[in-house]
C-alpha positions as CSV (number, residue, x, y, z in Angstrom):
1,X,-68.4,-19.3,-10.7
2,X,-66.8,-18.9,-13.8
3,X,-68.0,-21.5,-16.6
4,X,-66.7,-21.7,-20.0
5,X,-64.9,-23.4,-23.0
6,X,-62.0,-22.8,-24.7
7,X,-61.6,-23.9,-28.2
8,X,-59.8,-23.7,-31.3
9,X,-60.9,-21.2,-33.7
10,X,-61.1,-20.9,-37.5
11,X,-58.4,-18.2,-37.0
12,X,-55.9,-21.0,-35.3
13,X,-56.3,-19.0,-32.1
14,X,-57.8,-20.0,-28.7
15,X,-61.0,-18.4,-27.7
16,X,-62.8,-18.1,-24.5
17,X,-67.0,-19.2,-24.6
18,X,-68.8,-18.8,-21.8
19,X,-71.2,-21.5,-21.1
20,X,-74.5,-21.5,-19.6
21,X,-74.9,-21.9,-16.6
22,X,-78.5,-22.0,-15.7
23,X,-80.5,-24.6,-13.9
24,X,-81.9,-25.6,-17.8
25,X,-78.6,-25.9,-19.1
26,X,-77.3,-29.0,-21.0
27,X,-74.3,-29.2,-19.1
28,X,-76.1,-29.8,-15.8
29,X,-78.9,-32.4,-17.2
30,X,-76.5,-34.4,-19.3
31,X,-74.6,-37.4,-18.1
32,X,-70.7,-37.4,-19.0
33,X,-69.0,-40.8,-20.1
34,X,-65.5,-40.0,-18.9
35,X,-62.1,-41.7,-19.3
36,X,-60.3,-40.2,-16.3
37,X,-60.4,-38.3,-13.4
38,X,-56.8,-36.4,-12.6
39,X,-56.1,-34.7,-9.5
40,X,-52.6,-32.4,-9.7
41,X,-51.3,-30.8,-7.2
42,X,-47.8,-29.4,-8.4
43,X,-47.1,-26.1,-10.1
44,X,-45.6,-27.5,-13.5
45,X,-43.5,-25.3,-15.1
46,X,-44.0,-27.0,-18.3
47,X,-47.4,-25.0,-18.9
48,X,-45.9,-21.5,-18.9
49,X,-45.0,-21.0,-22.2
50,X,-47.4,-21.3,-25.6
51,X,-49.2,-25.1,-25.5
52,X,-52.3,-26.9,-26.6
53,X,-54.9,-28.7,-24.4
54,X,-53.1,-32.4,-24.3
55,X,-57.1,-33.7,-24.8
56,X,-60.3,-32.3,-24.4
57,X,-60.8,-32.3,-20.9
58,X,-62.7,-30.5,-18.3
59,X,-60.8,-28.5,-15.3
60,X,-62.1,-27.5,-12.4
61,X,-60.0,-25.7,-9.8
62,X,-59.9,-26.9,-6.1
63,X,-57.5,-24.8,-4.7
64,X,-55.5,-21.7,-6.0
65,X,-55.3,-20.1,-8.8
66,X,-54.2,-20.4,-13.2
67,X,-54.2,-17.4,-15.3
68,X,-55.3,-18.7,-19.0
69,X,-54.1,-16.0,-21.9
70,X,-55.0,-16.8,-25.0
71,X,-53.5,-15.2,-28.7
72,X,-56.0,-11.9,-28.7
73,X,-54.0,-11.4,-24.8
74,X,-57.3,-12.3,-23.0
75,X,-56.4,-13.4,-19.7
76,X,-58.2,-15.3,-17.5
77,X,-57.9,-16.2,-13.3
78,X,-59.7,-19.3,-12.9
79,X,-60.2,-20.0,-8.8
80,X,-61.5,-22.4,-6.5
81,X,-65.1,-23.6,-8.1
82,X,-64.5,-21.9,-11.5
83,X,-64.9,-24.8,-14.6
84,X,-63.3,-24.2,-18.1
85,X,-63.7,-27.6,-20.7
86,X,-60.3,-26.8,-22.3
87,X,-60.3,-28.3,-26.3
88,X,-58.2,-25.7,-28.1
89,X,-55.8,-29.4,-29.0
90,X,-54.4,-27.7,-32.1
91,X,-53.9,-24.0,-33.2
92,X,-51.6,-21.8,-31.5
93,X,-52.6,-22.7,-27.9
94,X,-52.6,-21.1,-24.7
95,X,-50.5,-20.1,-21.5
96,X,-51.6,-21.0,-18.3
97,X,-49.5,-19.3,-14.9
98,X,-50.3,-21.5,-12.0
99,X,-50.2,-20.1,-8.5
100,X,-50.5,-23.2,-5.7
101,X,-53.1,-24.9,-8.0
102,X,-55.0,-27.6,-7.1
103,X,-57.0,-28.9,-9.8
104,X,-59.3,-32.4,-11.1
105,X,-58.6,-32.9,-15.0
106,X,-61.6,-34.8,-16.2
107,X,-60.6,-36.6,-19.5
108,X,-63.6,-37.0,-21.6
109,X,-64.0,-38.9,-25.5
């Protein structure tokens, strides 16, 4: 399972940070207050080109696939179980290349 962030960095890039994922992390013993849960099922063509994270939000993928590149042309395949928290909202963005993805957007504050 692939478990990280993606941020905003001083540079006005995206950036990739993996997370941890052990049984001690924070991010498995701390409850989220969340505003919405999403579930999208269409390939939206809107995403293709150069675009920020709408809100910080966490994404897990249910089905299919999304290849994330960021500035540095890092380029990630998130799959089916793989989690990113997306909050690069300003800077220069990302792409994202969805193939049949099927994913829950978790809006969080």
């Amino acid at each position: 399972m692939q478990f990280c962030r993606m941020y905003t960095g001083e540079d006005g890039r995206s950036h990739f940070e993996n997370l941890d994922q052990s049984h001690r992390s924070q991010h498995f013993l701390t409850s989220l207050t969340v505003k919405t849960l999403v579930f999208k099922n269409d390939d939206n063509r809107d995403i293709l080109g150069w675009h920020n994270a709408p809100r910080r939000q966490w994404c897990i993928t249910l089905f299919g696939s999304v290849e994330i590149g960021i500035g540095d042309g890092t380029v990630k395949t998130f799959g089916p179980g793989d989690v990113f928290l997306a909050e690069d909202v300003t800077g220069q963005g990302h792409t994202a290349l969805p193939k049949s993805w099927v994913r829950a957007f978790i809006h969080i504050e």
